[in-house]
PDB file of N, CA, C, O and CB in Angstrom:
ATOM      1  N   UNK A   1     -24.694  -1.986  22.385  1.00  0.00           N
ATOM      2  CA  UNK A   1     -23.545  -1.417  23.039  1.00  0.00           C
ATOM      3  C   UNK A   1     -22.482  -1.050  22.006  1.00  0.00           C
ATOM      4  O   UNK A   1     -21.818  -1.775  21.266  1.00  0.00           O
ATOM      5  CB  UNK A   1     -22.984  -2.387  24.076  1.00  0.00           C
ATOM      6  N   UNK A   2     -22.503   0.123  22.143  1.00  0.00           N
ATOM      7  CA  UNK A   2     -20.940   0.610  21.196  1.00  0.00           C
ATOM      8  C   UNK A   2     -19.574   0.101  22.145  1.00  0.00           C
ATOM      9  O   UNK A   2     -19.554  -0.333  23.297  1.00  0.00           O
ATOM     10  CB  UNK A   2     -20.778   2.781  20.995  1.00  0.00           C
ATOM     11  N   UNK A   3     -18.587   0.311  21.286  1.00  0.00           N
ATOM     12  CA  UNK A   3     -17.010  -0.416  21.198  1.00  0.00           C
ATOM     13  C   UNK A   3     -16.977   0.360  22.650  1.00  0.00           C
ATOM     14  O   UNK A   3     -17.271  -0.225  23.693  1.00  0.00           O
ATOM     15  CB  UNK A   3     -15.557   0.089  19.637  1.00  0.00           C
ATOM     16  N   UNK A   4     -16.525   1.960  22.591  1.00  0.00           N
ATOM     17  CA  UNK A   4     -16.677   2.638  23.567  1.00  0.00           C
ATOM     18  C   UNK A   4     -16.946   2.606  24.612  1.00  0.00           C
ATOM     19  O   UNK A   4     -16.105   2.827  25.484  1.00  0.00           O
ATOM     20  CB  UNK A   4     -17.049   3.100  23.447  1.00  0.00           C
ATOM     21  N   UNK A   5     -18.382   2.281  24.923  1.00  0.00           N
ATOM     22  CA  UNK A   5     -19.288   1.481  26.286  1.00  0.00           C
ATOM     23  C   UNK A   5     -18.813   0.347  26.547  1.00  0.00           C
ATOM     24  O   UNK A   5     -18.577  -0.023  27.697  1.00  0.00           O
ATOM     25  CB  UNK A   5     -20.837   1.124  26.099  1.00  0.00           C
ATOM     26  N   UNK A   6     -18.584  -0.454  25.358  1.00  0.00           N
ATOM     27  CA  UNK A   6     -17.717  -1.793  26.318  1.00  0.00           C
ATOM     28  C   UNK A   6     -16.198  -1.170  26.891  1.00  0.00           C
ATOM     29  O   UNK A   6     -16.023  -1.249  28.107  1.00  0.00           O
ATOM     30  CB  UNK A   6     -17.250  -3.452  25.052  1.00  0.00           C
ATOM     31  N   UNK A   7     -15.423  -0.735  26.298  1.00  0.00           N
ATOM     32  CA  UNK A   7     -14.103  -0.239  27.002  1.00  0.00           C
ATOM     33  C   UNK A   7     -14.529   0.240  28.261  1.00  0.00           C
ATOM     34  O   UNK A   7     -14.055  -0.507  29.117  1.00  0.00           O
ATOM     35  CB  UNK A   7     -13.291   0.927  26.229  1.00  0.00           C
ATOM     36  N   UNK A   8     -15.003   0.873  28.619  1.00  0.00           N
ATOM     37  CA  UNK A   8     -15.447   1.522  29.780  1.00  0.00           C
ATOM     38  C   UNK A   8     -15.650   0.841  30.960  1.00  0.00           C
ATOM     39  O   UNK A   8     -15.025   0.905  32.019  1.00  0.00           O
ATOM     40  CB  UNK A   8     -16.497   2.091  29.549  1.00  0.00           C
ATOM     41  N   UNK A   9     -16.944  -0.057  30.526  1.00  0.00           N
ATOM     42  CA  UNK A   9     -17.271  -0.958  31.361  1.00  0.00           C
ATOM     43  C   UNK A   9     -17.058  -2.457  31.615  1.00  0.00           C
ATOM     44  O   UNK A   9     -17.700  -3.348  32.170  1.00  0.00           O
ATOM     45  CB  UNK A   9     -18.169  -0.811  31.301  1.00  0.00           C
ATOM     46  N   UNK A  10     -15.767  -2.345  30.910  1.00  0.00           N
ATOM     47  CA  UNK A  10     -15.304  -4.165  30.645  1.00  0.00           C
ATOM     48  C   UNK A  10     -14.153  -3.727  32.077  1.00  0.00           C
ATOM     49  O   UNK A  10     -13.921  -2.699  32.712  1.00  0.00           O
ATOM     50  CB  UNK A  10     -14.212  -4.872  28.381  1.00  0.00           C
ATOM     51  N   UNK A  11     -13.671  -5.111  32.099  1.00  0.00           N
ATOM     52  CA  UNK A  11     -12.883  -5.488  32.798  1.00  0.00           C
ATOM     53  C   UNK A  11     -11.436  -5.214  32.544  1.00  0.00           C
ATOM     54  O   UNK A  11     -11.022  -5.482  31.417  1.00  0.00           O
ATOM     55  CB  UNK A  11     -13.163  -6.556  32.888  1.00  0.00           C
ATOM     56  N   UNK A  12     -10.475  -4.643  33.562  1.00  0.00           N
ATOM     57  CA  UNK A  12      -9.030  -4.441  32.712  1.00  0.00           C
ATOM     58  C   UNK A  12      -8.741  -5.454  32.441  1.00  0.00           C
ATOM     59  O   UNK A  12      -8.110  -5.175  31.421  1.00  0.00           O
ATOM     60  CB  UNK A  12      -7.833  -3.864  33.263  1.00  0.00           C
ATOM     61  N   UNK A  13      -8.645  -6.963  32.556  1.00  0.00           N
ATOM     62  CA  UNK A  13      -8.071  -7.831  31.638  1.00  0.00           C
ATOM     63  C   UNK A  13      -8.910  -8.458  30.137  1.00  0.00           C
ATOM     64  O   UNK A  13      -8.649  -9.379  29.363  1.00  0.00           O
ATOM     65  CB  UNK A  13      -7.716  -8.934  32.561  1.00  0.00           C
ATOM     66  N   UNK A  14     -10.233  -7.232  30.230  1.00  0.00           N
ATOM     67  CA  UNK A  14     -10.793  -7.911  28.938  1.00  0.00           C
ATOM     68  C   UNK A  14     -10.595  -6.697  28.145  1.00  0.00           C
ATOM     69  O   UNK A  14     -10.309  -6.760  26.950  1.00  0.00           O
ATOM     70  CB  UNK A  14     -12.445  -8.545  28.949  1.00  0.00           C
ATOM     71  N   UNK A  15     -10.748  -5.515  28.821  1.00  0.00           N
ATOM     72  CA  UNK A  15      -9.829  -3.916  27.897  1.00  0.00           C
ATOM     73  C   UNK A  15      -8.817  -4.515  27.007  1.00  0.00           C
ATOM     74  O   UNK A  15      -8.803  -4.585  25.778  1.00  0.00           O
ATOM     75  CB  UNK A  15      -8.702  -2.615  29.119  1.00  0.00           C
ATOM     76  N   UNK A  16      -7.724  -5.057  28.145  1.00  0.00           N
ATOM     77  CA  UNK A  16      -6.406  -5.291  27.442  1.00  0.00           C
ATOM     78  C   UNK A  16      -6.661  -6.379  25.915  1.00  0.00           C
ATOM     79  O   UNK A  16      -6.418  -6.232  24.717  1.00  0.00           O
ATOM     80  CB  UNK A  16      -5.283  -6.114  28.738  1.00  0.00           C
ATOM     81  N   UNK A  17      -7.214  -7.369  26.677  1.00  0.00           N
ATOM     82  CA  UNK A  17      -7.576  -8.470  24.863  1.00  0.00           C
ATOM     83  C   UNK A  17      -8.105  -7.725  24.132  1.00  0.00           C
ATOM     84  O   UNK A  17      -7.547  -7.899  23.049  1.00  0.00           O
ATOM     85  CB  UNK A  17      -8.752  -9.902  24.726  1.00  0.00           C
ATOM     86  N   UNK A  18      -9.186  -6.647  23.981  1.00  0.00           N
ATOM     87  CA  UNK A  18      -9.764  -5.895  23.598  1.00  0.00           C
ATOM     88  C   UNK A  18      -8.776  -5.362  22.394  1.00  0.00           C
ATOM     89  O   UNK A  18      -8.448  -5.764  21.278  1.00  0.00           O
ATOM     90  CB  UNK A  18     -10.218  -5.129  24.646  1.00  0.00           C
ATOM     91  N   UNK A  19      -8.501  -4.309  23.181  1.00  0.00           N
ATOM     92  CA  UNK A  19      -7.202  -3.339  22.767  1.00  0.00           C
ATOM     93  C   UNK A  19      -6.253  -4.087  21.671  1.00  0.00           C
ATOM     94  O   UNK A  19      -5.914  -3.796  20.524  1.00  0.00           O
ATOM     95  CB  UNK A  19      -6.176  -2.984  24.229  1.00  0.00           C
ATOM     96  N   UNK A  20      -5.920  -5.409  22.722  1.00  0.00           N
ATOM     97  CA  UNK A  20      -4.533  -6.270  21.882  1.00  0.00           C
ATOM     98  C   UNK A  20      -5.373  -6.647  20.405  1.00  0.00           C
ATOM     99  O   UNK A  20      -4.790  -6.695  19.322  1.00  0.00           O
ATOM    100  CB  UNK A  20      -3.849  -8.161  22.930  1.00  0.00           C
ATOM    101  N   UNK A  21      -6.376  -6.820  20.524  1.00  0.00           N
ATOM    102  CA  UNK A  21      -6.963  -8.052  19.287  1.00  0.00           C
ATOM    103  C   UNK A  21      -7.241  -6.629  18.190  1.00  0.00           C
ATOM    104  O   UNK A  21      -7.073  -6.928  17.008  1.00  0.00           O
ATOM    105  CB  UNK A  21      -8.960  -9.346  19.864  1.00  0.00           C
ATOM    106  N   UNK A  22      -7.752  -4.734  18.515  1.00  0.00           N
ATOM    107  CA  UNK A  22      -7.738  -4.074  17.841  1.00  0.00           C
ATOM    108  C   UNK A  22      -6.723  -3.865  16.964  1.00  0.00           C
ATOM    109  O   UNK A  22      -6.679  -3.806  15.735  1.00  0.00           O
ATOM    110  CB  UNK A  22      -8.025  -3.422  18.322  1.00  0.00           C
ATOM    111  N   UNK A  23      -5.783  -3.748  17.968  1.00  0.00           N
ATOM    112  CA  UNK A  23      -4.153  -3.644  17.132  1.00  0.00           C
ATOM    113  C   UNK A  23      -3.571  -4.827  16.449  1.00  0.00           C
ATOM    114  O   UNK A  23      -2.928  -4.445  15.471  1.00  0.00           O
ATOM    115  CB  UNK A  23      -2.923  -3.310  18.186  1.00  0.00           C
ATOM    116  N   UNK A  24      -3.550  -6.052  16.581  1.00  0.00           N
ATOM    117  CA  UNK A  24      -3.352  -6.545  15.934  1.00  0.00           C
ATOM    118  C   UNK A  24      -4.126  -6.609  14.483  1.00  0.00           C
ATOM    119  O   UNK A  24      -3.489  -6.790  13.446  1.00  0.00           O
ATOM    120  CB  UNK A  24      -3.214  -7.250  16.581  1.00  0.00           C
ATOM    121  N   UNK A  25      -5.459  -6.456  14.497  1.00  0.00           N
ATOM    122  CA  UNK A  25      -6.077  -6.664  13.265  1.00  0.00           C
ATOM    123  C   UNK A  25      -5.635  -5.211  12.812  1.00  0.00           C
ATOM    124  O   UNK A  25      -5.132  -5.221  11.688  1.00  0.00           O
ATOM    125  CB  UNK A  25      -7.765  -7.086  13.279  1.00  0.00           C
ATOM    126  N   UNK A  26      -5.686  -4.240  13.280  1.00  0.00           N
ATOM    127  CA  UNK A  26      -4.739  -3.129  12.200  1.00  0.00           C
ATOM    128  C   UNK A  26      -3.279  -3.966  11.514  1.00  0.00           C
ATOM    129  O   UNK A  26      -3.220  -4.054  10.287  1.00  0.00           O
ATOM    130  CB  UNK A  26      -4.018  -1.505  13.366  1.00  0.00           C
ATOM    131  N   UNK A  27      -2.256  -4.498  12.280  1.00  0.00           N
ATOM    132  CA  UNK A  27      -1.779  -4.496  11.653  1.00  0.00           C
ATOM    133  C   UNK A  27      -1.800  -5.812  10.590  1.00  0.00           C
ATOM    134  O   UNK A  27      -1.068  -6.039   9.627  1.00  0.00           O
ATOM    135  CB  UNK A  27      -1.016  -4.087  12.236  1.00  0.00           C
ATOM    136  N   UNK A  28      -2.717  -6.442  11.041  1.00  0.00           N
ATOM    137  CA  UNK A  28      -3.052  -7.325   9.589  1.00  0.00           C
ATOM    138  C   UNK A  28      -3.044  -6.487   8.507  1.00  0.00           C
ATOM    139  O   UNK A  28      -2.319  -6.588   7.517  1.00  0.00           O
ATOM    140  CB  UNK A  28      -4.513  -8.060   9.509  1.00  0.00           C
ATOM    141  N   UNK A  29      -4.081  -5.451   8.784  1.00  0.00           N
ATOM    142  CA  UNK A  29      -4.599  -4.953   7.910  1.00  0.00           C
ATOM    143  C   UNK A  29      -3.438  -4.578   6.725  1.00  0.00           C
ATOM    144  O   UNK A  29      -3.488  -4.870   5.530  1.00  0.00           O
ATOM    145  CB  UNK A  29      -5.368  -3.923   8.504  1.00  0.00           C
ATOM    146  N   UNK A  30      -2.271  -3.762   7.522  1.00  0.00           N
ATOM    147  CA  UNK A  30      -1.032  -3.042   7.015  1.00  0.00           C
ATOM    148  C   UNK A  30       0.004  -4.248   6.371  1.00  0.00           C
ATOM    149  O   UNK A  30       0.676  -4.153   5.344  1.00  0.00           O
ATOM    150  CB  UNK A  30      -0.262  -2.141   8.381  1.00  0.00           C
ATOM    151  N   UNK A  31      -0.065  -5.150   7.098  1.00  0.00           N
ATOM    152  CA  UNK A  31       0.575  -6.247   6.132  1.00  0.00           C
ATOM    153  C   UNK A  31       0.556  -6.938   5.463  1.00  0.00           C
ATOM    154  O   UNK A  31       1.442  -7.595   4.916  1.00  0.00           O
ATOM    155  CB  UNK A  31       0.910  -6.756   6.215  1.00  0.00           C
ATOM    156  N   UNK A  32      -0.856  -6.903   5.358  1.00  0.00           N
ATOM    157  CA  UNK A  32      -1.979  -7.227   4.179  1.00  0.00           C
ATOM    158  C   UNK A  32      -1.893  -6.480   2.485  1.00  0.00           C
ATOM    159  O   UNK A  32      -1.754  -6.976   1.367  1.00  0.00           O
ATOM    160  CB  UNK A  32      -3.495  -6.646   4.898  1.00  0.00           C
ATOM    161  N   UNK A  33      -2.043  -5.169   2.953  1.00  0.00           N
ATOM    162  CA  UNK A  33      -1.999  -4.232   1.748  1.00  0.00           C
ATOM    163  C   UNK A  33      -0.543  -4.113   1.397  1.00  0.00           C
ATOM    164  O   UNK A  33      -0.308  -3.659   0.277  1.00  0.00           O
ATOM    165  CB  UNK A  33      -2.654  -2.752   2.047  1.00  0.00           C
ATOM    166  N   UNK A  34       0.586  -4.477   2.240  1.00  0.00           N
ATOM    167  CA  UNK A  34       1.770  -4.505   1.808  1.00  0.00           C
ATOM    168  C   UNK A  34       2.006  -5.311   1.247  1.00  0.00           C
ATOM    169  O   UNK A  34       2.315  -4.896   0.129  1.00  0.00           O
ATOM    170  CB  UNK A  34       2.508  -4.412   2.418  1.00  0.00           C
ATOM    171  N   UNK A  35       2.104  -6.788   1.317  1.00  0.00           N
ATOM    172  CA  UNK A  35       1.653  -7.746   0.644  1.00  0.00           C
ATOM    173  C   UNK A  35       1.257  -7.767  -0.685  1.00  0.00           C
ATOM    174  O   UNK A  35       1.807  -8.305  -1.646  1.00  0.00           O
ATOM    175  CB  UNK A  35       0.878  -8.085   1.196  1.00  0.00           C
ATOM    176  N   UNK A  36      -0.023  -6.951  -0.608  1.00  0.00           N
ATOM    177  CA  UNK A  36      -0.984  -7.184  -1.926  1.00  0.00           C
ATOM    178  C   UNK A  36      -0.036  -6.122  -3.344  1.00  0.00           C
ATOM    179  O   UNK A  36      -0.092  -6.249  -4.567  1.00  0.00           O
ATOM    180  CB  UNK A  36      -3.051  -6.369  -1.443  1.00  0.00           C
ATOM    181  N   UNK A  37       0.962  -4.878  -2.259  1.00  0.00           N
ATOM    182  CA  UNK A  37       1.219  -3.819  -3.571  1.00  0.00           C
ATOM    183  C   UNK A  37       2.341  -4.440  -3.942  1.00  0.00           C
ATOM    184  O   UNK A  37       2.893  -4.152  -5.004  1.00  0.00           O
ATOM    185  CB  UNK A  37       1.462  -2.080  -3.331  1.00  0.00           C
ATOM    186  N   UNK A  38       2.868  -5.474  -3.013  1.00  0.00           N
ATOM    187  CA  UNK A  38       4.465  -6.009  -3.786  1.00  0.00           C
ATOM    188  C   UNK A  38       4.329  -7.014  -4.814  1.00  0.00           C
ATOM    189  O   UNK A  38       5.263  -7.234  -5.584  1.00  0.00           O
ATOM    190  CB  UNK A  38       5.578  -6.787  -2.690  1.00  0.00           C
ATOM    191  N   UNK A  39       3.203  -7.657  -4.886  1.00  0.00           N
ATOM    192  CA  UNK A  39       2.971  -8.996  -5.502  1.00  0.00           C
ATOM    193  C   UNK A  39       1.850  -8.263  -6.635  1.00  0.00           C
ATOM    194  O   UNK A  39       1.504  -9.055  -7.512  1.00  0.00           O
ATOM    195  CB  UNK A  39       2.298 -10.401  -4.265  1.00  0.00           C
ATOM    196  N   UNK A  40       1.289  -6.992  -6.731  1.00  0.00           N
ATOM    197  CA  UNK A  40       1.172  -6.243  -7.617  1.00  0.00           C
ATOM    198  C   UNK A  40       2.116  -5.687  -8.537  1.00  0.00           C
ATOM    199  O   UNK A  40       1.686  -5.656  -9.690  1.00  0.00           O
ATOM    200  CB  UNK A  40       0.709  -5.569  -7.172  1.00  0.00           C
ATOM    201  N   UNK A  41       2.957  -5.362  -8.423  1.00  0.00           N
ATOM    202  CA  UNK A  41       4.685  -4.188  -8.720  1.00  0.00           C
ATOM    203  C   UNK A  41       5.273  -5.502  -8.950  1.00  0.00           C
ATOM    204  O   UNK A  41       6.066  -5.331  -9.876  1.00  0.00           O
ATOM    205  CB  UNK A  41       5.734  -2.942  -7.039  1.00  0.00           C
ATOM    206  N   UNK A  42       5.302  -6.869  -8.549  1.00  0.00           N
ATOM    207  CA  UNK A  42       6.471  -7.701  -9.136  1.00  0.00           C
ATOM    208  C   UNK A  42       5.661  -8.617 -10.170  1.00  0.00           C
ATOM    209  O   UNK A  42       6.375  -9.084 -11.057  1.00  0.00           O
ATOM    210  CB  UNK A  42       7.386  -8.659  -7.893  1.00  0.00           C
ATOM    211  N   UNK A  43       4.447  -8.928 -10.219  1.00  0.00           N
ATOM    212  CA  UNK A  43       4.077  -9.444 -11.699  1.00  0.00           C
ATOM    213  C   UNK A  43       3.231  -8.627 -12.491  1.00  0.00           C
ATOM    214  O   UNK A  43       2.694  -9.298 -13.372  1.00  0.00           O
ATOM    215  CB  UNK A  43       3.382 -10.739 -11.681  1.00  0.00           C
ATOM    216  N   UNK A  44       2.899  -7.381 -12.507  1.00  0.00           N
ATOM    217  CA  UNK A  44       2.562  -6.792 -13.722  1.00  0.00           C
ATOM    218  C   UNK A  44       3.352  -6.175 -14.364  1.00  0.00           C
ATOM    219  O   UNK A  44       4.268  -5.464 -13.951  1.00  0.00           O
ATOM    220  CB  UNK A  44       1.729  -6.106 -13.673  1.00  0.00           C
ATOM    221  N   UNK A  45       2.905  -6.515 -15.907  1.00  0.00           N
ATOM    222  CA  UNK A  45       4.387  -5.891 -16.619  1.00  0.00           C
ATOM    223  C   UNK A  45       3.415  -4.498 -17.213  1.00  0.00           C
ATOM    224  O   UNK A  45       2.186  -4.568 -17.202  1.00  0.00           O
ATOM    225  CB  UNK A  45       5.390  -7.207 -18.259  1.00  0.00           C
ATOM    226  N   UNK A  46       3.981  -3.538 -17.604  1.00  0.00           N
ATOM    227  CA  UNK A  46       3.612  -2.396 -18.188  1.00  0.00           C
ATOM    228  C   UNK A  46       3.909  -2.507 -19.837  1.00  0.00           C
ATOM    229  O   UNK A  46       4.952  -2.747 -20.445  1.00  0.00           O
ATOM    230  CB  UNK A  46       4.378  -1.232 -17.455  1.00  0.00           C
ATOM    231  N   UNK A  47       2.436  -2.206 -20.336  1.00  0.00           N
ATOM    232  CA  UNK A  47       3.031  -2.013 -21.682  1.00  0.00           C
ATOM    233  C   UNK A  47       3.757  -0.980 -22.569  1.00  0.00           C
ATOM    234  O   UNK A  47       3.715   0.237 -22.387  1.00  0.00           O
ATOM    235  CB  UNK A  47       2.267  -2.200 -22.243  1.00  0.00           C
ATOM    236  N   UNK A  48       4.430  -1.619 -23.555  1.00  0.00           N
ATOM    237  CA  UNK A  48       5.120  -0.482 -24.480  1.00  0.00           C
ATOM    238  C   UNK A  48       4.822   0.560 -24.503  1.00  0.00           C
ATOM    239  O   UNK A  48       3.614   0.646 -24.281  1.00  0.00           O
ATOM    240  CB  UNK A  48       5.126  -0.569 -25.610  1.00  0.00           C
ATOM    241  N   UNK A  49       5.315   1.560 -24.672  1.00  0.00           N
ATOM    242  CA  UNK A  49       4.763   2.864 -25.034  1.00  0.00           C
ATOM    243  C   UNK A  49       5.769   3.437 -26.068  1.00  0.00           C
ATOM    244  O   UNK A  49       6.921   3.613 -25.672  1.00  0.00           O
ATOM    245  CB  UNK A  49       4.571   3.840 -23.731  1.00  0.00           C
ATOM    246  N   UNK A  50       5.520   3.685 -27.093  1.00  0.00           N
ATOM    247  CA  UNK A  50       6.062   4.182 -28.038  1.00  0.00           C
ATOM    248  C   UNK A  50       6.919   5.905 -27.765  1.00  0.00           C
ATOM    249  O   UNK A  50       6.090   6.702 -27.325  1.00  0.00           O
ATOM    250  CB  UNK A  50       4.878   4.091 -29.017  1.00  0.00           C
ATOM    251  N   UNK A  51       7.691   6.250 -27.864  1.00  0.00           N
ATOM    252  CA  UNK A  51       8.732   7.658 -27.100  1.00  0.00           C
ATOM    253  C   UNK A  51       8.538   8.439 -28.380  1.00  0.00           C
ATOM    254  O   UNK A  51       9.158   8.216 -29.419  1.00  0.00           O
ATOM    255  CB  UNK A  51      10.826   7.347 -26.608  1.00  0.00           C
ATOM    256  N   UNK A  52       7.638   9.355 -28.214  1.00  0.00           N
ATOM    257  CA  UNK A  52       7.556  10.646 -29.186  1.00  0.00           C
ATOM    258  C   UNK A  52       8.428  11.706 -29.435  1.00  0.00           C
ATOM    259  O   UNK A  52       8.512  12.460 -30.406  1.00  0.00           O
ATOM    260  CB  UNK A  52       6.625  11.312 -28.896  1.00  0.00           C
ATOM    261  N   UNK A  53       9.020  11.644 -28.470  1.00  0.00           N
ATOM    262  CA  UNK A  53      10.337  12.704 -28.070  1.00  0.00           C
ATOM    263  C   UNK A  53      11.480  12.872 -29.013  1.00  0.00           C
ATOM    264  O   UNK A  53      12.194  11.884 -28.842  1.00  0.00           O
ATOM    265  CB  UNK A  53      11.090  12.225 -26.757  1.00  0.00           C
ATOM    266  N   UNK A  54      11.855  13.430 -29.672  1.00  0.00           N
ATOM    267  CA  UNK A  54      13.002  13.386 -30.141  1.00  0.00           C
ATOM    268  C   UNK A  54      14.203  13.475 -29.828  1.00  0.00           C
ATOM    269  O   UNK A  54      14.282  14.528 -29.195  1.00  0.00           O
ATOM    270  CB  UNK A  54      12.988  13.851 -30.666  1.00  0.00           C
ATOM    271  N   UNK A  55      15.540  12.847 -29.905  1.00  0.00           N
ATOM    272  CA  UNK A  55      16.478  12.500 -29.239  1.00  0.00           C
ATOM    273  C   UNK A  55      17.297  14.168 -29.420  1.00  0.00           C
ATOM    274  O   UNK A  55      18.404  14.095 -28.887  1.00  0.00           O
ATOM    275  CB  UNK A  55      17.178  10.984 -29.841  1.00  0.00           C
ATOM    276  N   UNK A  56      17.150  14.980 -29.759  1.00  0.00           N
ATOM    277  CA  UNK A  56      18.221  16.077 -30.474  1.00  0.00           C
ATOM    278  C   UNK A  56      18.495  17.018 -29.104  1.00  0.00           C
ATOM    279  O   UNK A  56      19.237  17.992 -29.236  1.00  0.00           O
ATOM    280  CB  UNK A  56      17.414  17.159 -32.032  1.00  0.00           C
ATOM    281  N   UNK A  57      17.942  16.752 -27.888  1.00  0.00           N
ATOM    282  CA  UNK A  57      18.432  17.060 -26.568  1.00  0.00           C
ATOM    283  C   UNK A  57      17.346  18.880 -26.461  1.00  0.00           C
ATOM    284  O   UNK A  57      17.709  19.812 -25.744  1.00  0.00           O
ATOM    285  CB  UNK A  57      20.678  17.116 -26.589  1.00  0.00           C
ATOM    286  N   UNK A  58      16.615  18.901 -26.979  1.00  0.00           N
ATOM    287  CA  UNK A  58      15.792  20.413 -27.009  1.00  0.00           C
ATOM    288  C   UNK A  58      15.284  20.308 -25.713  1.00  0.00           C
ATOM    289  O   UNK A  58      15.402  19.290 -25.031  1.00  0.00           O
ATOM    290  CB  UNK A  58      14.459  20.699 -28.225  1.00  0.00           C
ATOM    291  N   UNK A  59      14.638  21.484 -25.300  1.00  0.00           N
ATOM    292  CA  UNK A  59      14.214  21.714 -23.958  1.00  0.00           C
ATOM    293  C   UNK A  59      12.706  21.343 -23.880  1.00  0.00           C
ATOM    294  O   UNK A  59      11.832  21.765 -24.637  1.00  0.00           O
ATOM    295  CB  UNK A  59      14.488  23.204 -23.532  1.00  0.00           C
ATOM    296  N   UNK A  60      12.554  20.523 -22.887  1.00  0.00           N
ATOM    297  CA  UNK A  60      11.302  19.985 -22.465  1.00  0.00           C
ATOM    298  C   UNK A  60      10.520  18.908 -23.578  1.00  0.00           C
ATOM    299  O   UNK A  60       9.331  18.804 -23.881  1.00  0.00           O
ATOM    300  CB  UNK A  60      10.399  21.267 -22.164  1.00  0.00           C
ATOM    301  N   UNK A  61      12.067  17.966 -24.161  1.00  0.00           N
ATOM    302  CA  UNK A  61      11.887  16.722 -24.812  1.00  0.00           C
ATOM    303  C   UNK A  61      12.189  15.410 -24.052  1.00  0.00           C
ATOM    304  O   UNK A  61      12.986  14.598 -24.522  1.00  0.00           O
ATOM    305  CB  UNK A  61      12.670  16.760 -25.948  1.00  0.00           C
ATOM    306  N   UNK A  62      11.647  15.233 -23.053  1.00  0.00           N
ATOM    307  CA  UNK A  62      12.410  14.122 -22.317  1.00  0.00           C
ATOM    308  C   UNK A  62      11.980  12.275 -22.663  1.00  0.00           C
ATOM    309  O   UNK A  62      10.762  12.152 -22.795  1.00  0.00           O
ATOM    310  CB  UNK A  62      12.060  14.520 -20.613  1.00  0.00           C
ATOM    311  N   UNK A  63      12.547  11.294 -22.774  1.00  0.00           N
ATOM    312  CA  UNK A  63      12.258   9.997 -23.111  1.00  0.00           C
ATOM    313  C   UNK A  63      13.035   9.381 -21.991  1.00  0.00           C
ATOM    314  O   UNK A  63      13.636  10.027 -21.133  1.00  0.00           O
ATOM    315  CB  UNK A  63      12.642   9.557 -24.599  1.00  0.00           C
ATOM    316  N   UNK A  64      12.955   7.686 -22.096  1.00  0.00           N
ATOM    317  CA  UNK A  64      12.892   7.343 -21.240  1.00  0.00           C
ATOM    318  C   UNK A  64      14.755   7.032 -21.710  1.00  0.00           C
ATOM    319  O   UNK A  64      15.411   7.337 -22.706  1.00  0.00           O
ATOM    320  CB  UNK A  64      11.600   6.404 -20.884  1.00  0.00           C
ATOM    321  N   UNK A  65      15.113   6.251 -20.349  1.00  0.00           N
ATOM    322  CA  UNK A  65      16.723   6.531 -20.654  1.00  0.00           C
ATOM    323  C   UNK A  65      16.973   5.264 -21.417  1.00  0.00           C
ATOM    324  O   UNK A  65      17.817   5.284 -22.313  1.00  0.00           O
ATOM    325  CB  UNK A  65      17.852   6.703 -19.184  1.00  0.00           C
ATOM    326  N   UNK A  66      16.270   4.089 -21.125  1.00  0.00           N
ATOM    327  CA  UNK A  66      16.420   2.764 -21.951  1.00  0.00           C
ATOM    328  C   UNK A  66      14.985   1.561 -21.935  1.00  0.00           C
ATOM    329  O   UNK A  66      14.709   0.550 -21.290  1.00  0.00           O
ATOM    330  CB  UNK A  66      17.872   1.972 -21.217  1.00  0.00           C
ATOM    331  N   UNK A  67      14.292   2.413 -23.107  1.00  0.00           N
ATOM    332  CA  UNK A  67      13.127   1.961 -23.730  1.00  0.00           C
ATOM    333  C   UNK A  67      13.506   0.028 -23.211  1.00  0.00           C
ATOM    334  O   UNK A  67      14.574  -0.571 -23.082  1.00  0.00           O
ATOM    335  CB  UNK A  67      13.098   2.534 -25.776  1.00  0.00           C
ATOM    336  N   UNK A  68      12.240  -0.358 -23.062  1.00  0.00           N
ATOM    337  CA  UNK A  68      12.471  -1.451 -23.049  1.00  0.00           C
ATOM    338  C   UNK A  68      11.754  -2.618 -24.210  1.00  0.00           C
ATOM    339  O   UNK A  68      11.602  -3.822 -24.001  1.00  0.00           O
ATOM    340  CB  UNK A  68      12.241  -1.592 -21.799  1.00  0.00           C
ATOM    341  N   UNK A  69      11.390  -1.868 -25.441  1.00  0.00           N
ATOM    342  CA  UNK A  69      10.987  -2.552 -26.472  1.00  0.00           C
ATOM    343  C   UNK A  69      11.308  -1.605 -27.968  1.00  0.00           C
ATOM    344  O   UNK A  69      11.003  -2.066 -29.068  1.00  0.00           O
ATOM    345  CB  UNK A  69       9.420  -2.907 -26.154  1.00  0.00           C
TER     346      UNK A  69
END
């Protein structure tokens, strides 16, 4: 039996758990991966990168505004 065929032929109070328990595990899902990109972004550090650019303000020399090494 597909998901489908059961909706159909289930019961409206087992549709509804149905339904409720779909949506909720979506939004696990979403607060899950939110979760995972903040605690990604707050302990990895990025390494140095050395600024090739020269400071003399020419066009299409850009660096960063305050190197952090």
């Amino acid at each position: 039996m597909t998901a489908t065929t059961e909706l159909r032929t289930a019961t409206p109070s087992r549709r509804r758990l149905l339904v409720i328990a779909l949506v909720a595990a979506g939004l696990a899902v979403v607060v899950l991966a939110n979760i995972h990109l903040v605690y990604t972004a707050v302990t990895s550090q990025p390494d140095c990168v050395e600024h090739l650019k020269a400071t003399d303000g020419t066009a299409g020399s850009f660096r960063a505004a305050k190197p952090a090494c």
